[in-house]
KETIRO-916315 format. One record per residue: residue number from 1; chain; z, y, x of N, C-alpha, C in turn. Coordinates in pm, 1 decimal, decimal comma. Layout:
<marlum num="NUM" chaine="A" n_up="Z" n_north="Y" n_east="X" ca_up="Z" ca_north="Y" ca_east="X" c_up="Z" c_north="Y" c_east="X"/>
...
***
This chain:
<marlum num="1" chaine="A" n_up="3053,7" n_north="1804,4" n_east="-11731,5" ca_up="3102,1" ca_north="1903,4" ca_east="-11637,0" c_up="3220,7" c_north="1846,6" c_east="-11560,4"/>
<marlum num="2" chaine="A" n_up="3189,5" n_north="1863,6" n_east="-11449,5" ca_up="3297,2" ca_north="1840,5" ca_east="-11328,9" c_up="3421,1" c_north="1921,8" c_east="-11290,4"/>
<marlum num="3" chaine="A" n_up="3529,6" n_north="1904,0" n_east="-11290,5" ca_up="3624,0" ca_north="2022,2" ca_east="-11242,2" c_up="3711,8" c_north="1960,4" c_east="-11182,0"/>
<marlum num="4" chaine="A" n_up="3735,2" n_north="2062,6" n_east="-11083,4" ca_up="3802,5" ca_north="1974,0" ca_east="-10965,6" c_up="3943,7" c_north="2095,1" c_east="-10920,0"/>
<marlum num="5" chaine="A" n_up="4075,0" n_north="2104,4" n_east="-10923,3" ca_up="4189,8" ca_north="2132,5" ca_east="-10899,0" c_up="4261,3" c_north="2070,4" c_east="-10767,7"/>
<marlum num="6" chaine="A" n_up="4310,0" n_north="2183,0" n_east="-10697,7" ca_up="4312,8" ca_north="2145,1" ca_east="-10570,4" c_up="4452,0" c_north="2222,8" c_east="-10533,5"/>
<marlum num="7" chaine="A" n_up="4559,4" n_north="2150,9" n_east="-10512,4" ca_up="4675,2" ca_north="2178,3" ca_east="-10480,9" c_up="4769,1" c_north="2137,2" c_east="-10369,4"/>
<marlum num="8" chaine="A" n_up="4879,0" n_north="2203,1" n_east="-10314,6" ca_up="4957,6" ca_north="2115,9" ca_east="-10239,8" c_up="4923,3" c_north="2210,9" c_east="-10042,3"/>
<marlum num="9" chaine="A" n_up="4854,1" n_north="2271,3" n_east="-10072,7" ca_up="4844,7" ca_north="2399,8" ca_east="-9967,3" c_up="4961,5" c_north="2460,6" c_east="-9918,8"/>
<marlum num="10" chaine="A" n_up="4989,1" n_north="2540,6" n_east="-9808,7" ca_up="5100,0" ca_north="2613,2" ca_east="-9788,1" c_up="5102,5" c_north="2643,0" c_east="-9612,5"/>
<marlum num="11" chaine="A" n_up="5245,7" n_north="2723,6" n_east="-9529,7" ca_up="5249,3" ca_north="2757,0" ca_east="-9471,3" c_up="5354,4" c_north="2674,2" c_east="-9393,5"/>
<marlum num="12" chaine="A" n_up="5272,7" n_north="2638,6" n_east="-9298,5" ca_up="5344,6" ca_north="2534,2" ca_east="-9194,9" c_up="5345,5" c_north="2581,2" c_east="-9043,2"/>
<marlum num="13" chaine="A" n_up="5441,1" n_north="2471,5" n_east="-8987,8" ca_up="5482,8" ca_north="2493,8" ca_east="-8824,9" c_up="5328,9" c_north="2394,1" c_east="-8792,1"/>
<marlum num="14" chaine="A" n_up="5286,0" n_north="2412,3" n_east="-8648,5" ca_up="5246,4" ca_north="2352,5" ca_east="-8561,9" c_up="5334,1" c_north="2230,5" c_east="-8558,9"/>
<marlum num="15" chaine="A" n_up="5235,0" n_north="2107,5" n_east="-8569,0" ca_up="5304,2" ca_north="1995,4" ca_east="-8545,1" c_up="5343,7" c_north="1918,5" c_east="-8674,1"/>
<marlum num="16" chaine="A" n_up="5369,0" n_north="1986,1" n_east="-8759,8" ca_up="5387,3" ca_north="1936,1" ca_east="-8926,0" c_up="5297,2" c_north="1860,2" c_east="-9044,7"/>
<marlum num="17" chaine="A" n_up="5312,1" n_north="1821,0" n_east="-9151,8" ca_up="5274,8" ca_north="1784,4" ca_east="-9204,5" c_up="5233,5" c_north="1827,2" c_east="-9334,0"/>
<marlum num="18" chaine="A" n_up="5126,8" n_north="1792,2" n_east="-9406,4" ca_up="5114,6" ca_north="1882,0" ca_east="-9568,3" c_up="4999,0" c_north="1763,6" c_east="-9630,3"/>
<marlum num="19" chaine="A" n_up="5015,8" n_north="1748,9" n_east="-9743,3" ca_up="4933,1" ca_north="1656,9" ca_east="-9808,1" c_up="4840,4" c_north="1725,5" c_east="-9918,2"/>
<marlum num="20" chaine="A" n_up="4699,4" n_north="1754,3" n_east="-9919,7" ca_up="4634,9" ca_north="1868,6" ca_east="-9992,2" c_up="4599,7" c_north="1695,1" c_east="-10146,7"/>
<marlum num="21" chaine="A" n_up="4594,8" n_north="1791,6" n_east="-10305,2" ca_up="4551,4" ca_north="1698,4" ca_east="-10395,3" c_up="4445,7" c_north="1799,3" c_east="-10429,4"/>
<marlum num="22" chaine="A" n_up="4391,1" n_north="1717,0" n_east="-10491,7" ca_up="4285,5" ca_north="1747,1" ca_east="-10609,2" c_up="4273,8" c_north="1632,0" c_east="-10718,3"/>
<marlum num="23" chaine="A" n_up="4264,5" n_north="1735,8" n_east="-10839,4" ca_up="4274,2" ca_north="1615,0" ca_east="-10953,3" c_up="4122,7" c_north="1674,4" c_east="-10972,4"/>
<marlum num="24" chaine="A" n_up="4075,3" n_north="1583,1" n_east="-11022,6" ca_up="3935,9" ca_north="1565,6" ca_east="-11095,3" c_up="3919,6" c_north="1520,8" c_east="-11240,2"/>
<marlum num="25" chaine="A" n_up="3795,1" n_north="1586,0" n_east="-11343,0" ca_up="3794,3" ca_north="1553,0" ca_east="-11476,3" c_up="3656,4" c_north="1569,5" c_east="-11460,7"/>
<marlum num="26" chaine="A" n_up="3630,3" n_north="1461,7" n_east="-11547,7" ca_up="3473,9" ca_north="1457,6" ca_east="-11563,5" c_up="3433,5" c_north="1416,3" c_east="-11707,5"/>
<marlum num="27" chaine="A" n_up="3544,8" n_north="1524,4" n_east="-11843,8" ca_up="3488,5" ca_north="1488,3" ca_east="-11927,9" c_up="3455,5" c_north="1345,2" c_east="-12004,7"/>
<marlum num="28" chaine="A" n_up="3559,3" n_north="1246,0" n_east="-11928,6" ca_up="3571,9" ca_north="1133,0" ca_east="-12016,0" c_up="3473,7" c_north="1083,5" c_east="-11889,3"/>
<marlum num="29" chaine="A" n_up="3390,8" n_north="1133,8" n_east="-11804,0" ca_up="3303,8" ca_north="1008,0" ca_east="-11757,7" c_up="3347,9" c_north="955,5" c_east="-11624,0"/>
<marlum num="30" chaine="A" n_up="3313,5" n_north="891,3" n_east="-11570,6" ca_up="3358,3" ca_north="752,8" ca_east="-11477,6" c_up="3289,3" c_north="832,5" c_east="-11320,4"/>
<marlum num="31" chaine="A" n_up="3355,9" n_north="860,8" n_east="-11207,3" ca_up="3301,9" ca_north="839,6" ca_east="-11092,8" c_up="3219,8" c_north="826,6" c_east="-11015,1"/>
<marlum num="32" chaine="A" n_up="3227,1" n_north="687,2" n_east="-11088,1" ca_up="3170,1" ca_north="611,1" ca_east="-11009,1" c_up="3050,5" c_north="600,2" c_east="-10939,1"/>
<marlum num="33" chaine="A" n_up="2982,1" n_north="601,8" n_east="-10809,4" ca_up="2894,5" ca_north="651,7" ca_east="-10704,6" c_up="2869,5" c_north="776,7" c_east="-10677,9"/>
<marlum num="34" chaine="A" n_up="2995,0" n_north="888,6" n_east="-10746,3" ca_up="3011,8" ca_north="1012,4" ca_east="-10666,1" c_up="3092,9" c_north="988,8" c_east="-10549,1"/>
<marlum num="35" chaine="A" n_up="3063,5" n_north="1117,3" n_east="-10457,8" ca_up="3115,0" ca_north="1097,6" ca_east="-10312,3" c_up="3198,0" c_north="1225,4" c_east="-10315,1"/>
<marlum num="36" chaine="A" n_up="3348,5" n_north="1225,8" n_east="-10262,1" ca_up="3446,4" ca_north="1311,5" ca_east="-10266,6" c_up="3457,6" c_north="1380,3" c_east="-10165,7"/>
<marlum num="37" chaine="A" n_up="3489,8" n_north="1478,5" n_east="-10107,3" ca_up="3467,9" ca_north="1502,2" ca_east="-9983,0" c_up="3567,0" c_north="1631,9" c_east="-9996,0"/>
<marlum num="38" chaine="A" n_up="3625,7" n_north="1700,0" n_east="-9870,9" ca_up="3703,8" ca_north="1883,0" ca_east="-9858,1" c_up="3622,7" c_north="1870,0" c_east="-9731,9"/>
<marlum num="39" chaine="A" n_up="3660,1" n_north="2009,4" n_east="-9767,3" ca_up="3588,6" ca_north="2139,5" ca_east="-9619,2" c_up="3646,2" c_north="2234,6" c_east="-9633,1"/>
<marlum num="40" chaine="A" n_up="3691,5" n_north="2283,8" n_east="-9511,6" ca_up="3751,9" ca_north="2408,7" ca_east="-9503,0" c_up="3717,6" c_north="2515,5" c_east="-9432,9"/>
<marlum num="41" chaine="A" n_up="3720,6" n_north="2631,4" n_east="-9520,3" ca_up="3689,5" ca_north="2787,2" ca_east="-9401,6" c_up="3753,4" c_north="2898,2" c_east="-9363,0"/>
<marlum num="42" chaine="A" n_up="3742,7" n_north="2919,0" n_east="-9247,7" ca_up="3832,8" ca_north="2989,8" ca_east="-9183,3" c_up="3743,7" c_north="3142,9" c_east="-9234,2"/>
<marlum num="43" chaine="A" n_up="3860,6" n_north="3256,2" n_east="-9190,7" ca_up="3825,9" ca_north="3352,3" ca_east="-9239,9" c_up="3677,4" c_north="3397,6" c_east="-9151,5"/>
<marlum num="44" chaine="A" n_up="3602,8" n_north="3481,2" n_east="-9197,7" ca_up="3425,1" ca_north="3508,2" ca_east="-9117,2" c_up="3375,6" c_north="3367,1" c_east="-9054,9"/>
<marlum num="45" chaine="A" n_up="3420,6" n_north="3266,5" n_east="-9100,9" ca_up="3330,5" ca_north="3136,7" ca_east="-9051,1" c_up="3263,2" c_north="3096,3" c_east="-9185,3"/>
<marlum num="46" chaine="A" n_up="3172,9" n_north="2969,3" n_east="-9111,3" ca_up="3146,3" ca_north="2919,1" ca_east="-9215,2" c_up="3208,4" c_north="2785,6" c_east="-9304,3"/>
<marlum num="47" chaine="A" n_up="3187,6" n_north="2723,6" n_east="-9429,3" ca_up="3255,2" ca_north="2642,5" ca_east="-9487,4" c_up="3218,9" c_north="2492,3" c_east="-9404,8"/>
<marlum num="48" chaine="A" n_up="3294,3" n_north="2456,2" n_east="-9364,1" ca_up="3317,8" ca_north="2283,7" ca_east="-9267,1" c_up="3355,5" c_north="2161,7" c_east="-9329,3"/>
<marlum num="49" chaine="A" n_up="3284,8" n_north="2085,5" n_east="-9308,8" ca_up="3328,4" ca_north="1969,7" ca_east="-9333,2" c_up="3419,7" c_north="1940,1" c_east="-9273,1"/>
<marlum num="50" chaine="A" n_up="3510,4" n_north="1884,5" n_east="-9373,6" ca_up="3641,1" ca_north="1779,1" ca_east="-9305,1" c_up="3632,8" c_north="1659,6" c_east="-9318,4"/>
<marlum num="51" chaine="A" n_up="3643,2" n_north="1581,3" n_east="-9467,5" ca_up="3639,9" ca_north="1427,6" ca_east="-9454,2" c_up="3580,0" c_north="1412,3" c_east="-9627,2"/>
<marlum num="52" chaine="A" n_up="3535,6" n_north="1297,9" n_east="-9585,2" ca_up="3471,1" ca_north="1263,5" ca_east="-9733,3" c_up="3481,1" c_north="1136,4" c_east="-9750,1"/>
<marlum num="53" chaine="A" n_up="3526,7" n_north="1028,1" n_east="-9890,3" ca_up="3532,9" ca_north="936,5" ca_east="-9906,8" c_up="3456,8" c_north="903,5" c_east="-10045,0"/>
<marlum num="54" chaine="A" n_up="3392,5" n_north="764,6" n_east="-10051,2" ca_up="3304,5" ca_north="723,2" ca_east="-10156,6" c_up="3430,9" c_north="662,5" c_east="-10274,5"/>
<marlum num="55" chaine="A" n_up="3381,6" n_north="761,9" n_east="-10403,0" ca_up="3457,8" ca_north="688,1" ca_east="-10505,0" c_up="3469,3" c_north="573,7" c_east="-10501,2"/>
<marlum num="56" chaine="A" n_up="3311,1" n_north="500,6" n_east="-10519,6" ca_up="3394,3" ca_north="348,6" ca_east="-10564,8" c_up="3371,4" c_north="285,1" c_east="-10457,8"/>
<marlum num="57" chaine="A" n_up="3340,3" n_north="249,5" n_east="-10360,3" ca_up="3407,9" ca_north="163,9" ca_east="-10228,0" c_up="3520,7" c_north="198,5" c_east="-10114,7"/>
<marlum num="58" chaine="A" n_up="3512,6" n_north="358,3" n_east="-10112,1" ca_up="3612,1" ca_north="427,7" ca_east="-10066,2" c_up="3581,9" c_north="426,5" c_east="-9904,7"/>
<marlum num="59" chaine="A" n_up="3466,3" n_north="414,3" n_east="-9868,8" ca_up="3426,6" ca_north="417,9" ca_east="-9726,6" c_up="3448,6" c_north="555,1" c_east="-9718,0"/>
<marlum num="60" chaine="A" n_up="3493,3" n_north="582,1" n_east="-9618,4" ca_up="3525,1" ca_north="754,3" ca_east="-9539,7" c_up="3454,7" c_north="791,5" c_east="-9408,4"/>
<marlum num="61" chaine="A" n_up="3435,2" n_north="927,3" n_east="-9376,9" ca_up="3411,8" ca_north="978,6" ca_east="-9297,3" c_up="3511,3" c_north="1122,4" c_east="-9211,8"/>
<marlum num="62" chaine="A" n_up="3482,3" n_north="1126,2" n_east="-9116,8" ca_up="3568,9" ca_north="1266,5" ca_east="-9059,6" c_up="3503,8" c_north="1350,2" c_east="-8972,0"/>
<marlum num="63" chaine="A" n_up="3530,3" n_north="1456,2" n_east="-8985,5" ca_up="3478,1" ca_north="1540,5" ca_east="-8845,8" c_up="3590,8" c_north="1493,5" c_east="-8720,1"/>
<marlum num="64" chaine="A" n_up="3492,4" n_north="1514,4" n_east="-8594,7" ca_up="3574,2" ca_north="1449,9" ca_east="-8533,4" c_up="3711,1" c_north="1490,1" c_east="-8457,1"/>
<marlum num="65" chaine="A" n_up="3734,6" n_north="1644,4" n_east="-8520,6" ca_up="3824,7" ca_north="1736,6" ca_east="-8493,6" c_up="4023,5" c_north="1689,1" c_east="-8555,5"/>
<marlum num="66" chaine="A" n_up="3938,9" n_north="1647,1" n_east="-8672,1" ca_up="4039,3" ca_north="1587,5" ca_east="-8738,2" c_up="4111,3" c_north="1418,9" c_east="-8738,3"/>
<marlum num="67" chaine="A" n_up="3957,7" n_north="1350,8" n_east="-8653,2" ca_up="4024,3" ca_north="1221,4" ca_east="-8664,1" c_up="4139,5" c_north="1147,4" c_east="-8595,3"/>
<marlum num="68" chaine="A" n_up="4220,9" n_north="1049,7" n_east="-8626,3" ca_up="4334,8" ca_north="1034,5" ca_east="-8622,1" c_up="4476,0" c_north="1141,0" c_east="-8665,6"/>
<marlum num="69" chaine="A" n_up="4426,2" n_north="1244,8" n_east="-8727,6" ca_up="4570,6" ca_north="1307,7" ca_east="-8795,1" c_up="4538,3" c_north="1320,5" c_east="-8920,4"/>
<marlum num="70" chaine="A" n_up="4394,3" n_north="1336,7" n_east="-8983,6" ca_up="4353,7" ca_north="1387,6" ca_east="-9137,2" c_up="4338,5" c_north="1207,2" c_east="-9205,9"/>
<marlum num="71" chaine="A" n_up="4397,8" n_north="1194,1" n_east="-9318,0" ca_up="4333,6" ca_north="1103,3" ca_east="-9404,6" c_up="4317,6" c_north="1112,5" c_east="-9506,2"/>
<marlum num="72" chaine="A" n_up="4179,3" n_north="1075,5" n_east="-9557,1" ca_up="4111,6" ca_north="1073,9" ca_east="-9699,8" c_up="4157,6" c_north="970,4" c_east="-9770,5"/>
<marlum num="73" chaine="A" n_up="4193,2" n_north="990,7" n_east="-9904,6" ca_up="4232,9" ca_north="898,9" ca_east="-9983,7" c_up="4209,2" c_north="886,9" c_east="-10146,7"/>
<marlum num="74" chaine="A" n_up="4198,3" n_north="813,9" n_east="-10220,0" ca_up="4138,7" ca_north="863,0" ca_east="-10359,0" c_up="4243,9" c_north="756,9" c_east="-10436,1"/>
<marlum num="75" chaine="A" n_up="4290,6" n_north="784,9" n_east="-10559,8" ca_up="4357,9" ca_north="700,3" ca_east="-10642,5" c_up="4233,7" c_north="725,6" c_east="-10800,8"/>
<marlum num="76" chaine="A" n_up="4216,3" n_north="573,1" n_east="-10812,0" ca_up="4132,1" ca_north="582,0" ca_east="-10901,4" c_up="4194,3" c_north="581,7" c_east="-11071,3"/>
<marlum num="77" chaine="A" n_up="4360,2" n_north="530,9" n_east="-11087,5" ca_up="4419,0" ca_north="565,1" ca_east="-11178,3" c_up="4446,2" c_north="671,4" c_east="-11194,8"/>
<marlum num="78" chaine="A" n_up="4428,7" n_north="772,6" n_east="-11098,0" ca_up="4457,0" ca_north="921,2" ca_east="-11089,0" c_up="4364,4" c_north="1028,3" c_east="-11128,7"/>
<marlum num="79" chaine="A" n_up="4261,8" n_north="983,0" n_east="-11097,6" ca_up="4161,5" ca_north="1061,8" ca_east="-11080,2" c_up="4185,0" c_north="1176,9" c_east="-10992,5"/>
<marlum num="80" chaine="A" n_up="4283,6" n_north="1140,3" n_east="-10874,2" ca_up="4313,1" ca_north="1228,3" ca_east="-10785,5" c_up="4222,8" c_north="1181,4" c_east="-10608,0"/>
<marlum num="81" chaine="A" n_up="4195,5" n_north="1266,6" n_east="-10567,2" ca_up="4158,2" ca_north="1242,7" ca_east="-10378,2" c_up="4239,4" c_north="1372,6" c_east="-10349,5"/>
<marlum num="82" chaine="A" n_up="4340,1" n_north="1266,7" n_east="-10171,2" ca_up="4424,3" ca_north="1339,8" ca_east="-10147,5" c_up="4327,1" c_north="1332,2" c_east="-9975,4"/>
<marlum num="83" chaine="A" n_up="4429,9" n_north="1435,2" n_east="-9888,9" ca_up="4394,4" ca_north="1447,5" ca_east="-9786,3" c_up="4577,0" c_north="1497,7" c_east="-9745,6"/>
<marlum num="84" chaine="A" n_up="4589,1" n_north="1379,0" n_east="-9623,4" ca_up="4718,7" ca_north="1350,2" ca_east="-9609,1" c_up="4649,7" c_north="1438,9" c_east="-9475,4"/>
<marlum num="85" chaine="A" n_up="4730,5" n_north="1502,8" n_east="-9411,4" ca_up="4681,8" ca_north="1617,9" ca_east="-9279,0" c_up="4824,4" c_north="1612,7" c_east="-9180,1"/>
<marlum num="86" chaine="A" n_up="4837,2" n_north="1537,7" n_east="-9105,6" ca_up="4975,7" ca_north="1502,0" ca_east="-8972,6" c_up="4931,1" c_north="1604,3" c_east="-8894,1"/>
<marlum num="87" chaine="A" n_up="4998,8" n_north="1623,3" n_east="-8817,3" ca_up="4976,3" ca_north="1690,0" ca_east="-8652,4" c_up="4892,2" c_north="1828,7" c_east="-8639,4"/>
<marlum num="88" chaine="A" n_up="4961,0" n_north="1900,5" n_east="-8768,0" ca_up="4858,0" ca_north="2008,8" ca_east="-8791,2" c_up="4877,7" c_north="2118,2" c_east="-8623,1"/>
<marlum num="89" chaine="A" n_up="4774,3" n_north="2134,9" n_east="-8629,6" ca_up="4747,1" ca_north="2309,4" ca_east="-8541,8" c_up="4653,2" c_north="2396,3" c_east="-8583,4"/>
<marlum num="90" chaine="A" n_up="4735,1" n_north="2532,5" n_east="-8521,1" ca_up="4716,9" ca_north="2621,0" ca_east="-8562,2" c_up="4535,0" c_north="2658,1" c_east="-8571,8"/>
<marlum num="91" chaine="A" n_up="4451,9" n_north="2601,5" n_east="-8524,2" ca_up="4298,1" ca_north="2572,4" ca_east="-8544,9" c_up="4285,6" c_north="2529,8" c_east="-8674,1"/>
<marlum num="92" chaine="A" n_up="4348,5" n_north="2405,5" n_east="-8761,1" ca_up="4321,5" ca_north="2414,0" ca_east="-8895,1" c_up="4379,2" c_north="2506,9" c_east="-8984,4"/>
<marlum num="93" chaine="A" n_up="4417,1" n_north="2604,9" n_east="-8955,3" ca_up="4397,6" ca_north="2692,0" ca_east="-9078,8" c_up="4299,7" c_north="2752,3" c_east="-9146,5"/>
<marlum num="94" chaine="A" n_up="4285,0" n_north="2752,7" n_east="-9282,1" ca_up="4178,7" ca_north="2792,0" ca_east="-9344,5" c_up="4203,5" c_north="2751,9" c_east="-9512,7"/>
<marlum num="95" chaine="A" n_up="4090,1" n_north="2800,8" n_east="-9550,9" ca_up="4088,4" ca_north="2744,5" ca_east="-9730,4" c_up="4051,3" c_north="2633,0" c_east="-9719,3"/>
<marlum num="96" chaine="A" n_up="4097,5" n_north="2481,6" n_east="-9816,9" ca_up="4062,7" ca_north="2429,1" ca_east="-9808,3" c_up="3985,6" c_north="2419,7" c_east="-9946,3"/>
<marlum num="97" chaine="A" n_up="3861,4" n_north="2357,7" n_east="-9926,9" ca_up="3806,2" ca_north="2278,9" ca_east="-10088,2" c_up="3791,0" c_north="2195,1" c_east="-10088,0"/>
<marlum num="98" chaine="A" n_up="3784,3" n_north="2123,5" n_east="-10189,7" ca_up="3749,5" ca_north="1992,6" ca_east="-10247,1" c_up="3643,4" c_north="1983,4" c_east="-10348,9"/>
<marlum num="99" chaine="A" n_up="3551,9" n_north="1899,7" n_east="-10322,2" ca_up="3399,9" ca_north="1892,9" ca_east="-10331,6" c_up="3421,8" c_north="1763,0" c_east="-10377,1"/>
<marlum num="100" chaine="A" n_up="3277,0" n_north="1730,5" n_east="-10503,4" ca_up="3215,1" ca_north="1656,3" ca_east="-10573,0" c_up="3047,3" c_north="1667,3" c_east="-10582,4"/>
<marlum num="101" chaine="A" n_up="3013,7" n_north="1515,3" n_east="-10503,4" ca_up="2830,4" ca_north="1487,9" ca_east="-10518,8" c_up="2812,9" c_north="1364,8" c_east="-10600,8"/>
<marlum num="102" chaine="A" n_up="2701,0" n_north="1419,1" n_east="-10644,1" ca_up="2672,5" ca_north="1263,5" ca_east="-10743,7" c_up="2586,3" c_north="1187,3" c_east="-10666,9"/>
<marlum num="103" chaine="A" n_up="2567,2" n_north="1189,2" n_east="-10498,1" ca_up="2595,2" ca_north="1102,1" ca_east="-10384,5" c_up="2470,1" c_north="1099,2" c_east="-10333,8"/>
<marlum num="104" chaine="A" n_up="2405,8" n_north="1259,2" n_east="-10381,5" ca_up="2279,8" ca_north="1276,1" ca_east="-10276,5" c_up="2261,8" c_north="1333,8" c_east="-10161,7"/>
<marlum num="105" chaine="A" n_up="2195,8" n_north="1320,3" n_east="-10052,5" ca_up="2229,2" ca_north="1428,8" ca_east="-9943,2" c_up="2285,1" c_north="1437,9" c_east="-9819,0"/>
<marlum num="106" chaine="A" n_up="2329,1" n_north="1478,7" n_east="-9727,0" ca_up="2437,4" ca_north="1452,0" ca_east="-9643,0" c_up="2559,9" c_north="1514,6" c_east="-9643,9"/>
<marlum num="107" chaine="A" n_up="2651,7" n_north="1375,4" n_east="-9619,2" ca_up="2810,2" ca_north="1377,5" ca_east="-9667,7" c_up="2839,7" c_north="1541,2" c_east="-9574,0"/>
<marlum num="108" chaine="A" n_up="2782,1" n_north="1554,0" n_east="-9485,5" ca_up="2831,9" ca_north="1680,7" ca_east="-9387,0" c_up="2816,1" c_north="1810,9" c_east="-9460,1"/>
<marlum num="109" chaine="A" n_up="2692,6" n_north="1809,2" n_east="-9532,3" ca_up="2617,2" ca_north="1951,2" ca_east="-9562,5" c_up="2662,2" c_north="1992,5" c_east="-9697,2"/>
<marlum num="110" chaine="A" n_up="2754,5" n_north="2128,6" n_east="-9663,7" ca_up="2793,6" ca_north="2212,2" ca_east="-9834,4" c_up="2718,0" c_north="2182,9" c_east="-9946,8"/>
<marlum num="111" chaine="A" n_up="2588,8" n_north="2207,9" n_east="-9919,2" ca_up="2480,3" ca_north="2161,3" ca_east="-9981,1" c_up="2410,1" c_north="2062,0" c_east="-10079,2"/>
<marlum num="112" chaine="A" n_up="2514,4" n_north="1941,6" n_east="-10037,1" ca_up="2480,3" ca_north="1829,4" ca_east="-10092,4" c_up="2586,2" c_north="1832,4" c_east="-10229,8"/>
<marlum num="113" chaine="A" n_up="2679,9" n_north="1900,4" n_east="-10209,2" ca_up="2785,0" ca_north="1892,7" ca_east="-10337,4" c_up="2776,3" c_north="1971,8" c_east="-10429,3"/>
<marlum num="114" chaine="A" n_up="2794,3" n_north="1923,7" n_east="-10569,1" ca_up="2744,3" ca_north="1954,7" ca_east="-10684,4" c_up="2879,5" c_north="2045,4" c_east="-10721,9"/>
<marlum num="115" chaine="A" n_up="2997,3" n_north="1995,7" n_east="-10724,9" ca_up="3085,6" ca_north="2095,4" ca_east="-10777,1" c_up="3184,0" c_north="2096,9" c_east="-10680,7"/>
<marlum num="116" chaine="A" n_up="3297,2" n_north="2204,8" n_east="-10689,9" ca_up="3384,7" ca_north="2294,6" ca_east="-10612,1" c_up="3485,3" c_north="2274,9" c_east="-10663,7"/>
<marlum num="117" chaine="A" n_up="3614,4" n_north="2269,7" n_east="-10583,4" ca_up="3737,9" ca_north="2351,8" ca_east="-10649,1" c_up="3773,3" c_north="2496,8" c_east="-10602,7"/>
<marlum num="118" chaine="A" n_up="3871,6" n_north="2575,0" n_east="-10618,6" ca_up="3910,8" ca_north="2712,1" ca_east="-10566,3" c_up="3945,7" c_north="2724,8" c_east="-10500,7"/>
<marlum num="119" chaine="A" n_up="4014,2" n_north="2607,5" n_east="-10377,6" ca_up="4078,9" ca_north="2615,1" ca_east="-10274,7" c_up="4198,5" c_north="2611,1" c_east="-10248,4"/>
<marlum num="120" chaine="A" n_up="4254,8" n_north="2601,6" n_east="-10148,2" ca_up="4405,5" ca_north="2653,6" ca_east="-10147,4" c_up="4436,3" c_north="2641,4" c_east="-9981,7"/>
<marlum num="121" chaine="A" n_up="4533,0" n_north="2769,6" n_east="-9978,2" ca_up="4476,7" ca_north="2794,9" ca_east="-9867,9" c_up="4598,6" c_north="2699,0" c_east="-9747,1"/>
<marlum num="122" chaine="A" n_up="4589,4" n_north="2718,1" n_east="-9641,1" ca_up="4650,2" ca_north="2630,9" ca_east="-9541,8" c_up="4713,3" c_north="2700,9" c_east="-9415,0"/>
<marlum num="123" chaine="A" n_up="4802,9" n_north="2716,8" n_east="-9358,4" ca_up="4858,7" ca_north="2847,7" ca_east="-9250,1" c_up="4934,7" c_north="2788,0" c_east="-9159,4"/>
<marlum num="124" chaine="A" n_up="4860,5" n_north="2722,6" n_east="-9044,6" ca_up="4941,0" ca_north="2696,5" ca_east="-8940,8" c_up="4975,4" c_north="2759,3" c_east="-8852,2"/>
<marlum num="125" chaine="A" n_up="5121,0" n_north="2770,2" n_east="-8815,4" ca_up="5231,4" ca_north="2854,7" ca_east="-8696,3" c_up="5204,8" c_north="2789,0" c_east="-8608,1"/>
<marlum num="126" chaine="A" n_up="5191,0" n_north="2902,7" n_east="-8481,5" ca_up="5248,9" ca_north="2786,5" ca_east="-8365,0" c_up="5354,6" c_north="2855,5" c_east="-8306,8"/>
***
């Protein structure tokens, strides 16, 4: 069993910065060729992809809303993937989650991910 904890959320200015974690446990087992990924949803929308990075080579992806201010990142002594988020506006607000696939599917689609965290949510001012 997978469980995934997702922290580091909060209420920010336009223009600011916030770094979202998630720690991950897998029961003693290894990663390795799961694909990490968050998505976030705004309230009556649906859940979005944001960025996803491969455990063990660490190749990433982004929506292209986010690229150049969002970065995906994973520490493998950690068993943490962070998402470092610069230049927020008030458009990314929402819950964010953090998602675990055992690397079937497409990196884009809710669908493809096997487990969840609870979120936490994100509140940009402008």
């Amino acid at each position: 069993q997978v469980q995934l904890v997702e922290s580091g959320g909060g209420l920010v200015q336009a223009g600011d910065s916030l770094r979202l974690s998630c720690a991950a446990s897998a029961s003693g087992r290894s990663f390795s060729g799961y694909r990490m990924g968050w998505f976030r949803q705004a309230p009556g929308k649906e859940r979005d992809f944001v960025a996803a990075i491969s455990w063990s080579d660490g190749n990433t992806d982004y929506r292209d809303s986010v690229k150049g201010r969002f970065t995906i990142s994973r520490d493998k002594t950690k068993n943490t993937v962070y998402l470092q988020m610069n230049s927020l506006k008030p458009e990314d607000t929402a819950v964010y989650y953090c998602a675990a696939s055992a690397g079937y599917g497409s990196r884009w689609s809710p669908t493809s991910y096997d487990y969840w965290g609870q979120g936490t949510q994100v509140t940009v001012s402008s």
